[in-house]
Backbone bond lengths (Angstrom), bond angles and torsions (degrees), N, CA, C in turn:
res aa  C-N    CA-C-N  psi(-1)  N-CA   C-N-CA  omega(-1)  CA-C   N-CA-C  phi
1 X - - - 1.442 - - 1.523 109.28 -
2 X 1.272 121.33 113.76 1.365 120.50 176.82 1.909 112.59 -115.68
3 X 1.128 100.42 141.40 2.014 115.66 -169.28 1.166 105.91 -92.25
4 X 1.633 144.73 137.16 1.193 141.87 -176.42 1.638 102.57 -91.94
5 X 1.546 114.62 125.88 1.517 103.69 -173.08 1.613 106.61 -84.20
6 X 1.520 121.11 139.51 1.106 128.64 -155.99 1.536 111.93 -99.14
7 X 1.606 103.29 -48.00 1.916 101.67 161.81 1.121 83.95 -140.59
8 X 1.534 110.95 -174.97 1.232 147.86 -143.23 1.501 106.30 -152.57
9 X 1.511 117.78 77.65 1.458 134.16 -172.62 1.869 105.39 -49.84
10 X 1.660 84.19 -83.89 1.450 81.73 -178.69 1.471 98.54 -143.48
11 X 1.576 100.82 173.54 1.730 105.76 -159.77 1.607 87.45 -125.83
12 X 1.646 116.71 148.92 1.534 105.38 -171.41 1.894 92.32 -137.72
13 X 0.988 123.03 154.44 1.063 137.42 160.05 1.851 131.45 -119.97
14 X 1.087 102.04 123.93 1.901 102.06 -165.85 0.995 119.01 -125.75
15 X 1.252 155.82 156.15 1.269 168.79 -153.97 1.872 114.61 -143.89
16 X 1.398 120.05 95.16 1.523 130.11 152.39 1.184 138.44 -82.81
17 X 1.119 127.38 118.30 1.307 139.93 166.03 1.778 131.73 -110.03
18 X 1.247 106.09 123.07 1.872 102.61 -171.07 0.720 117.01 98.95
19 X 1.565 127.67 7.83 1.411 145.09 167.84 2.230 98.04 52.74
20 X 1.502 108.07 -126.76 1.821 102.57 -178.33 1.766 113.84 -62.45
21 X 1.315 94.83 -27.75 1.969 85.92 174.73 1.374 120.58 -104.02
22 X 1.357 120.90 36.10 1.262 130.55 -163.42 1.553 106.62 -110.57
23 X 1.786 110.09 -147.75 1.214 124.50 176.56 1.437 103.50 -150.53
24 X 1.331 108.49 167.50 1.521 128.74 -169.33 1.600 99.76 -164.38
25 X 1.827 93.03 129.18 1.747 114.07 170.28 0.961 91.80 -137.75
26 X 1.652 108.82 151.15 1.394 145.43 162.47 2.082 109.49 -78.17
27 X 1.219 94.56 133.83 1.419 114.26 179.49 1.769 108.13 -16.75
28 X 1.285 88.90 -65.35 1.793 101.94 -165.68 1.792 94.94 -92.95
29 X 1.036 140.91 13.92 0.991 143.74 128.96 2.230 97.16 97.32
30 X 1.337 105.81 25.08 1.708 117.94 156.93 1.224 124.96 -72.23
31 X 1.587 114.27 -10.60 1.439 114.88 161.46 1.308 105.48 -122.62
32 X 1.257 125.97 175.41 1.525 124.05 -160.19 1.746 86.70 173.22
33 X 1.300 121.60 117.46 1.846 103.38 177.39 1.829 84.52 -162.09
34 X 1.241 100.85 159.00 1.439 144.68 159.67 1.472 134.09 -85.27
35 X 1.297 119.57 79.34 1.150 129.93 173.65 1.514 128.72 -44.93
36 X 1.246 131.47 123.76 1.565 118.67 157.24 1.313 112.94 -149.00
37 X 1.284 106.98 178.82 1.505 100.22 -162.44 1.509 115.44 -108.63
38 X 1.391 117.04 151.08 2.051 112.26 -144.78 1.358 73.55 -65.13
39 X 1.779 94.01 164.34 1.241 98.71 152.67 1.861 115.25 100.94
40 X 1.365 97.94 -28.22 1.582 108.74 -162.42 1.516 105.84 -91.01
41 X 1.075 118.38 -30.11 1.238 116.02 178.34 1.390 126.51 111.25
42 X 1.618 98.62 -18.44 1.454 112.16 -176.54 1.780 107.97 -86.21
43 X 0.739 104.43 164.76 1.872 118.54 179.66 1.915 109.34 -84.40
44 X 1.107 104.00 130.65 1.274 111.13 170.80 1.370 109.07 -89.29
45 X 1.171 138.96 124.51 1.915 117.79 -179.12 1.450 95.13 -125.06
């Protein structure tokens, strides 16, 4: 089953590094997060 997309809010661009134990930001810098990998115990923030 496929949905026809109707608009196109907003478009984001991000940047990862460290692949599951890493980090990832968004262009303009509205995301900002902490990677880890399931399972590990550590906190992703």
């Amino acid at each position: 089953m496929s949905s026809k997309l109707e608009k196109v809010l907003y478009t984001a661009h991000t940047t990862t590094v460290g692949a599951r134990s890493g980090h990832g930001r968004s262009d303009d810098g509205s995301l900002d997060v902490q990677l880890s990998t399931p399972g590990s115990g550590k906190t992703g923030d």
